[in-house]
C-alpha positions, 0 to 999 in steps of 0.5 A: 500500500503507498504511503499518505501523502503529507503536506507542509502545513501538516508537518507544521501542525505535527511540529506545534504538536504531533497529537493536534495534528493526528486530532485534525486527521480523525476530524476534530476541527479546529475552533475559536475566533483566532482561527477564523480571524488567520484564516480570512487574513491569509486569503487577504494576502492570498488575493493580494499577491494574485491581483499583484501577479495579475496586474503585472502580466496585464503590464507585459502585455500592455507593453508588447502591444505598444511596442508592435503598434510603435513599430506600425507607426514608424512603418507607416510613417517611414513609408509615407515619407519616402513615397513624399520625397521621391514620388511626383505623382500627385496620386502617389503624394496623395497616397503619402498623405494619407499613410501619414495620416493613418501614422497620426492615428496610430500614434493617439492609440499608442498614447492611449497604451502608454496612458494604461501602461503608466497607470498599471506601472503606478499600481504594481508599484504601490502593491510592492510597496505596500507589501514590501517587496522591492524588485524581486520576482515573485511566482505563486504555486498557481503559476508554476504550471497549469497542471501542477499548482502543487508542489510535489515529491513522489520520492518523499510523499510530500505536497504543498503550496508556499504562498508564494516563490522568489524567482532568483535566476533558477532557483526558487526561494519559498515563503510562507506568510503568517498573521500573527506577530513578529517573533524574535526567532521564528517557531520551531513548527514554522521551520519545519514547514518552510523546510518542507517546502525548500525540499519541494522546491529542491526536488521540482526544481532540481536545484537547492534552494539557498533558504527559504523565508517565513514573513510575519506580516508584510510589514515587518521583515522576513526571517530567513531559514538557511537551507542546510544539511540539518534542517533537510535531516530534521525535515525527513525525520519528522515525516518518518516520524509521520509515517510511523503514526499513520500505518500505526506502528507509533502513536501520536501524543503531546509533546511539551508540558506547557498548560498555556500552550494547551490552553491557547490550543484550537483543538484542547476541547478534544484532546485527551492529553490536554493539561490542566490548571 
């Protein structure tokens, strides 16, 4: 029997807690307000990049297009003279004329594409900014391919989708954003996650990425998680670790002694190995 595939944001429930993640596959449901409130923020930021990637490709064809109608009129205009300088026949100039005319018309329809190029230039800049994203190339899983939108490993029976990949020649750096506030360093559970997804990235891309990065939040700056040996160990043990719980040969149980952490826990109503005060 192959094995369950597991995705990068179960290892990153598996890494908050090994048993909240075996409760959410035996369906008991996360609750509380909190999870609601980071659910609709991350479809914000979700939307978001869209729209950004969206306006951008508008942008590249806005572009194209006036670079060919640019090209039309210096044609048109190019012809026109020439049959004006060295045509003497008045049907000819009259020919001439008119090519200039069309040239002119042209012109007001490239003007109206540079108008919609500048406004386009203006608005993927203020979404930059407003998302802190400088000049780096960005792709979202839906737009690595059309059959793909995840990322997968049939080597490890991974699968995931990081909110989106900085494209720095041919490798992809991965980063995941989380709403909730700027830790000084990030959670070992979010590691984890963005581990997995720089595995993904190394075996869809065939090339390693550097590192990955976890944004809390747009505003502040991101984390950098350095893609190393050990962080790749840890990674496939932890879905070893996985795969033991799920054909059984292990069982799933909390791993920390914290009550605050069971307290804040979105699943402690159905938890058996839930601490109390």
């Amino acid at each position: 029997m192959p094995k369950q595939i597991i995705s990068a944001s179960e290892m990153e429930r598996y890494g908050y807690c090994p048993l909240s993640w075996y409760l959410d596959l035996r369906g008991i449901d996360a609750e509380g307000d909190e999870v609601n409130t980071g659910v609709e923020k991350h479809k914000v930021i979700g939307d978001s990049l869209k729209n950004l990637l969206v306006e951008e490709e508008k942008s590249r064809e806005t572009s194209t297009t006036l670079m060919t109608i640019v090209g039309l009129i210096m044609a048109v205009v190019t012809i026109a003279l020439i049959i004006l300088w060295l045509s003497t026949d008045v049907l000819r100039q009259n020919m001439g004329v008119i090519l200039l005319i069309i040239g002119i018309g042209w012109m007001l329809i490239a003007a109206f594409f540079l108008y919609k190029l500048l406004l386009s230039t203006e608005k993927i800049d203020q979404l930059r900014d407003d998302y802190n994203l400088g000049e780096e190339t960005i792709e979202t899983p839906d737009g690595l391919t059309e059959e793909t939108p995840v990322l997968k490993s049939r080597k490890y029976n991974l699968a995931g989708r990081p909110d989106y990949m900085i494209k720095e020649n041919d490798l992809r750096i991965p980063v995941e954003v989380k709403t909730g506030r700027r830790p000084k360093a990030p959670f070992f559970s979010h590691v984890l996650q963005i581990g997995a997804y720089c595995l993904l990235s190394e075996e869809t891309f065939q090339k390693s990425p550097t590192h990955g990065q976890i944004r809390y939040g747009f505003e502040n700056e991101p984390h950098n998680v350095d893609w190393e040996p050990k962080l790749k160990t840890l990674v496939l043990e932890k879905i070893e670790e996985m795969n033991d719980v799920l054909e059984g040969r292990t069982k799933a149980h909390r791993n920390h002694k914290r009550v605050g952490k069971c307290n804040n826990c979105s699943r402690r109503k159905g938890c058996p190995e839930r601490l109390r005060n």
